[in-house]
N, C-alpha and C positions, 0 to 999 in steps of 0.2 A: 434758768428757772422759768418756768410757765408762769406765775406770777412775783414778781420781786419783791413788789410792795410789800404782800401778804407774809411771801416765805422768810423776808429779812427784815422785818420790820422790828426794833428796839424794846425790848421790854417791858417799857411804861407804856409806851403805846397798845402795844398787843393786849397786857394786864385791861388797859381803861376801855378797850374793844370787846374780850371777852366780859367785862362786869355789866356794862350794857348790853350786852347780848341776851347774858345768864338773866339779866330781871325780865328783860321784854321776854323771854321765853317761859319765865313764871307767869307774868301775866298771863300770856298765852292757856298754858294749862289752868290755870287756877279761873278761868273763862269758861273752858271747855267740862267743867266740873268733872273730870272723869277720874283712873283709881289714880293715878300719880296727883291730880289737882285737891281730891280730898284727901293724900298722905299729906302732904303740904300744908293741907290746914291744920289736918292734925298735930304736927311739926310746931306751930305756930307762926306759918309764912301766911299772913294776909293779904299781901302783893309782894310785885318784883321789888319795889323800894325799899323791902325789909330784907332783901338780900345784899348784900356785897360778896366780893370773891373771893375772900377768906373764908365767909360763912357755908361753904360748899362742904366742907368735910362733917358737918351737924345738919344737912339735911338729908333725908331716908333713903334707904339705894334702891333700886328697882332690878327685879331678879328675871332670871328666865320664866319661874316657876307662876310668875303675875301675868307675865306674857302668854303663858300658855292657858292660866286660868281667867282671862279677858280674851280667848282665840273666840275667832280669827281678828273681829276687829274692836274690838273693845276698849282699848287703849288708842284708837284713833282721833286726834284733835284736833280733827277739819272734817266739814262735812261731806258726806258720803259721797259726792258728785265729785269734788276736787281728787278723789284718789284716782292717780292716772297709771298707775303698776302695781302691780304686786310681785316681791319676792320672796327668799324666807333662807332658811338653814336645809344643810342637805338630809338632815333629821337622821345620821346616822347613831345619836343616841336616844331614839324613841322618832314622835311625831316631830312633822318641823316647824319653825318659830317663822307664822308670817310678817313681814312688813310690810308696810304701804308708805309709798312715794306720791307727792304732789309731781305735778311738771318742774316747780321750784326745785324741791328734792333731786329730781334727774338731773336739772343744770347742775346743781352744785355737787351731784356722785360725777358726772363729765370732765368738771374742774377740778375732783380731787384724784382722779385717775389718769387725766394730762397733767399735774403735777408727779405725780411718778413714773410716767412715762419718761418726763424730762428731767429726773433725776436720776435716769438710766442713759444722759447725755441724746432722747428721743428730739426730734423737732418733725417741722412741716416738709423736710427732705425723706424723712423715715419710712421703711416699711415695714409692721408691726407683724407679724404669725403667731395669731392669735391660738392658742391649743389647752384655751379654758373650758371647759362646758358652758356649755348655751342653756340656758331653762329657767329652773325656777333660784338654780344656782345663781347666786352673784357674780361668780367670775369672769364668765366671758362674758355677757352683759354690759358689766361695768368696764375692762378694758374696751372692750368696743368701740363704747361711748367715748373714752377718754382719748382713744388715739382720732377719732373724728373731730372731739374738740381743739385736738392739738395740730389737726391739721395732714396728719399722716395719714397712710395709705395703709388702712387695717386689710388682712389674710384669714378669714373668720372661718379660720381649719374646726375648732372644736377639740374633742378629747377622741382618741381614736386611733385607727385607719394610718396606722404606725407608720406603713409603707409608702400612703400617698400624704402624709407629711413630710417625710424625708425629700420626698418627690418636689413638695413645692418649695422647700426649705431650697431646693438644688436649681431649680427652675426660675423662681422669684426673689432671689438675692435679697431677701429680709437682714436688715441689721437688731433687730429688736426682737427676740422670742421670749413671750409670753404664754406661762403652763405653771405646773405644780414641779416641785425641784425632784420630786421623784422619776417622773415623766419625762423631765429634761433630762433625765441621767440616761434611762432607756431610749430617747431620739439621737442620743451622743453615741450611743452601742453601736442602735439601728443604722445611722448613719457610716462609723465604722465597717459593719458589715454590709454592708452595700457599697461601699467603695465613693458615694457620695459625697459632693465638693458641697460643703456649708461654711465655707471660709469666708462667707459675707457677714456672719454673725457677731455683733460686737459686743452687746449686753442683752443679758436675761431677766427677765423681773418674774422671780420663783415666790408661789405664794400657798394659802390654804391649808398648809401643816408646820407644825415644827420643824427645823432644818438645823442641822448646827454646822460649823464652821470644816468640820471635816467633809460632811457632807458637799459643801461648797467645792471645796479642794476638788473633792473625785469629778463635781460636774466640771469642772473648766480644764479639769484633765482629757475628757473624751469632748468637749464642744470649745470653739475659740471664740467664749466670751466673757466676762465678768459677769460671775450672777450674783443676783441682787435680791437683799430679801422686801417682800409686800406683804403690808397688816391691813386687816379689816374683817370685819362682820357682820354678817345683813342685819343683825338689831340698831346696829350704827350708821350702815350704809352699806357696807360689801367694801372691796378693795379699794385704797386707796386713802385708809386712814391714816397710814404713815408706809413710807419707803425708805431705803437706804440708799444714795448716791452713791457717784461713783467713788467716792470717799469709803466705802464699804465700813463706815463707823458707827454703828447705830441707826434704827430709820428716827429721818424726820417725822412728830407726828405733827398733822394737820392744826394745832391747836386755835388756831383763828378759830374754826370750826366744832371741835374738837375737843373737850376738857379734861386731860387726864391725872388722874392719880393713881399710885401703885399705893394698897392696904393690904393688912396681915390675913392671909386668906381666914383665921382663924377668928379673927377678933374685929375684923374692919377697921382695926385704928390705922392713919397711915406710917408708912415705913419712910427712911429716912431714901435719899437721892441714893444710885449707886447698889439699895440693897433689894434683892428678890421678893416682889411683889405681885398678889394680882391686881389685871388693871381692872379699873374702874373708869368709865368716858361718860358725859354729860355731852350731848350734841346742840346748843345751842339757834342753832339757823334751819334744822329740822322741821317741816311744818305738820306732816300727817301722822309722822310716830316721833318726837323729841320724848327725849329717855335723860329722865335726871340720875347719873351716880349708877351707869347700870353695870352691873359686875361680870364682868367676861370670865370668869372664871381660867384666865391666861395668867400666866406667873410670866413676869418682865422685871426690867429695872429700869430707873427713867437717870438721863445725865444732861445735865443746863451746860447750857456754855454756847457759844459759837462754832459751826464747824466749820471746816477749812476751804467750802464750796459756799461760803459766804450767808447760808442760810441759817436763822437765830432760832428757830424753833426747837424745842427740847425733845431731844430723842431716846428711844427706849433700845432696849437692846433685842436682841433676837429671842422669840418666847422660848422658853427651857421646856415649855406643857401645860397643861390643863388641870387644875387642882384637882379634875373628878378624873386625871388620866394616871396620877401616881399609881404606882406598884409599891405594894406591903408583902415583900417577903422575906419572912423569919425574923418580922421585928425591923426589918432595913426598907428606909422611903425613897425609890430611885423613879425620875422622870425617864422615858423612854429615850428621848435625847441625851440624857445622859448615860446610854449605853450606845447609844450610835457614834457620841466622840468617842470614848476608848477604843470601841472597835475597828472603827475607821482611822484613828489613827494611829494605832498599832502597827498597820501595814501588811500584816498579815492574816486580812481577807478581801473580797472585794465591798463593794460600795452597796449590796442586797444581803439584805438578813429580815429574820421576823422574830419574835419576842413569844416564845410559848409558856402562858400559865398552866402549868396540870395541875389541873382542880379534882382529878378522880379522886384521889383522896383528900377528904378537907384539910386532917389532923396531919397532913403531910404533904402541902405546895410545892414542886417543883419548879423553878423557872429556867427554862434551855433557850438559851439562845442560838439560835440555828443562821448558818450563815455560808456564803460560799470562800473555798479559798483564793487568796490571789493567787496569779500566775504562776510567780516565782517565791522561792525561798522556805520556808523549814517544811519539815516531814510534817503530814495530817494531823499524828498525835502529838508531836512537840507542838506545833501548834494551839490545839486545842488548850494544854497543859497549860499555856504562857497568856492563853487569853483569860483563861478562868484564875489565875494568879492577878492579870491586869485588873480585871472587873473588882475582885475582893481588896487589891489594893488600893485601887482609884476609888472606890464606892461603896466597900464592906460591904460587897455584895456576893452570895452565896448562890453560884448559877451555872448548871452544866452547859458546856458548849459542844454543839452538834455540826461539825465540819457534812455539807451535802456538796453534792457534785455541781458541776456549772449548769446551771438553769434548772436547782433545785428549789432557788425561792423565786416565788410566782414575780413577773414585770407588773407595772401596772402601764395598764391599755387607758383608762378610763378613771375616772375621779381621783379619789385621794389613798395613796399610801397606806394598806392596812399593817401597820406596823406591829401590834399587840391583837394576839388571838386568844382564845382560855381553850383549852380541851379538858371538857366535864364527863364526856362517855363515847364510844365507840370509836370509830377509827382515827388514829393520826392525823393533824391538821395536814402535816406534811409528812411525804413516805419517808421512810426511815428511824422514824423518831418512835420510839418504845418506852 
């Protein structure tokens, strides 16, 4: 553990850390008069001393939509001069959501990204290859940071240049690769086809989409490491609010830091430990954006206990999606991850597909899911037949499948996995598809 104290410390302990935290953080805003400091009073929080950490689930959530209606800095709680960064979301569903970081803020985004670095077994012997985007993105950024404070010898490759990854991955005996789990699939290829020794590799820390467990499977089929899943969000911070060990059982979330709740995406009330929720995080120790209850719009589940790498913090499970990423067809609500397990565990295709809404006609939604085959085993059309049998039995799900040839669905070079496309007119997202 990069911190033990923090990461294993007992429960009454941790509980009497975050209640003093959660009030000096009301104080805080409710100083700052700003729109979170006047929800609060609205509320009736007149200071931090009218809080305890029960009383968290009855104070007001704060949404994106406040975020962007105070853009760029309007919801900042320190004055203009202390903001020493800026970052923001990569704004692939409209504009993107800025935040501002104190130098405080940077240390403690540093500390919580060398805490998942070293719950990927990372230390001050490691060499990290880094293949997050650099920018306004959080992810390389914040690994960066994290392997400098941890002492290791960060590879600041970026997103890209596919072949001179592989190149350093071969050259610079990295045990640690750091990227998006989609990305890591296609350097696992890339590698393959180039005949490239990357047997230095021992764990992955895969972040920035939804990934689910088969998906996992296929990357440490083509790379020799444990991949690992990483949460976070530049409204919270960026990566590093929670990780999964090498225990591959849930990520620890940060909660010293951290305050989470999973509620009913529908009603806000919260849901019980164990069942499908979106989270909700309160960042406490935040100084130029701290965000009371703010709704991530992520659907998780949270599980208490001890795990077996000695760390007490309460972990979530791997996100299923995005409540504004569901799919409504024919009456059926299926998360896009939840067609990436069927499919990928099926066996019979490989580990690339993409998700096509035909929206041409409204009063008649198609959804194909277009995918390549594996290697080996049944014929194109048995195939097809047994995957559209899978999907409607695992998920009463009503959905053509479009077998394409090997390197008919697009790799990704660069950012995040476009896994869901709509075609509303003109040509096919992807050739073949009619």
């Amino acid at each position: 553990m990069f911190d033990p104290k923090a990461e294993a410390m007992s429960a009454d302990e941790r509980a009497a850390l975050q209640q003093d935290r959660l009030r000096g953080m009301v104080d805080r805003l409710l100083a700052a008069d700003g729109p979170q400091g006047r929800r609060l009073r609205e509320a009736g929080v007149a200071g931090g001393a009218d809080v305890r950490l029960d009383d968290l689930p009855r104070l007001p959530f704060t949404t994106k939509r406040q975020l962007w209606d105070a853009y760029p800095f309007g919801m900042v709680a320190v004055p203009r001069e202390q903001v020493a960064a800026v970052h923001g979301s990569s704004g692939t569903k409209g504009r993107p959501t800025l935040v501002a970081y104190t130098r405080a803020d940077l240390d403690l985004w540093a500390a919580m990204c060398a805490r998942s670095l070293a719950c990927a077994g990372a230390d001050a012997a490691s060499t990290v290859h880094n293949a997050y985007g650099y920018g306004l993105f959080t992810g390389g950024m914040g690994i960066h940071q994290g392997a400098v404070k941890l002492g290791a010898t960060v590879v600041p490759l970026s997103g890209g240049m596919t072949e001179r990854q592989v190149r350093m991955i071969a050259d610079l005996r990295p045990d640690v690769l750091t990227c998006t789990p989609a990305y890591a699939l296609r350097l696992g290829e890339a590698a393959a086809e180039a005949g490239a020794d990357v047997s230095s590799l021992r764990a992955g820390v895969f972040g920035a989409e939804p990934w689910s467990e088969e998906l996992r499977a296929a990357i440490e089929a083509v790379l020799p490491l444990r991949a690992l899943d990483i949460y976070g969000l530049s409204e919270i911070i960026g990566p590093g609010v929670a990780t999964e060990c090498l225990q591959q059982d849930g990520l620890h979330v940060n909660e010293d830091h951290f305050l989470v709740e999973a509620v009913d995406p529908a009603t806000g009330e919260p849901v019980p430990d164990g069942a499908p929720g979106e989270l909700v995080f309160t960042t406490p120790t935040k100084q130029a954006l701290p965000l009371v209850r703010y709704r991530t719009g992520d659907i998780a589940s949270l599980t208490r206990g001890d795990c077996a790498c000695g760390r007490t913090l309460v972990r979530m499970s791997k996100v299923m999606g995005r409540a504004d990423d569901m799919l409504v067809v024919r009456g059926v609500n299926v998360y896009p991850s939840e067609i990436e397990r069927v499919l990928l565990g099926s066996g019979l295709v490989g580990p690339h597909y993409q998700i096509v809404v035909d929206r041409r006609v409204e009063a008649a939604v198609r959804l194909i899911v277009a995918c390549e085959a594996a290697s080996a085993g049944r014929p194109g059309g048995d195939r097809s037949a047994e995957l559209v049998r899978l999907l409607r039995a695992d998920l009463g799900l009503h959905a053509e499948v479009a077998l394409l040839p090997a390197g008919g669905v697009p790799r990704v070079e660069v950012g995040k996995a476009v896994r869901v496309v709509h075609w509303t007119e003109g040509a096919a997202p992807l050739p073949g598809l009619t």
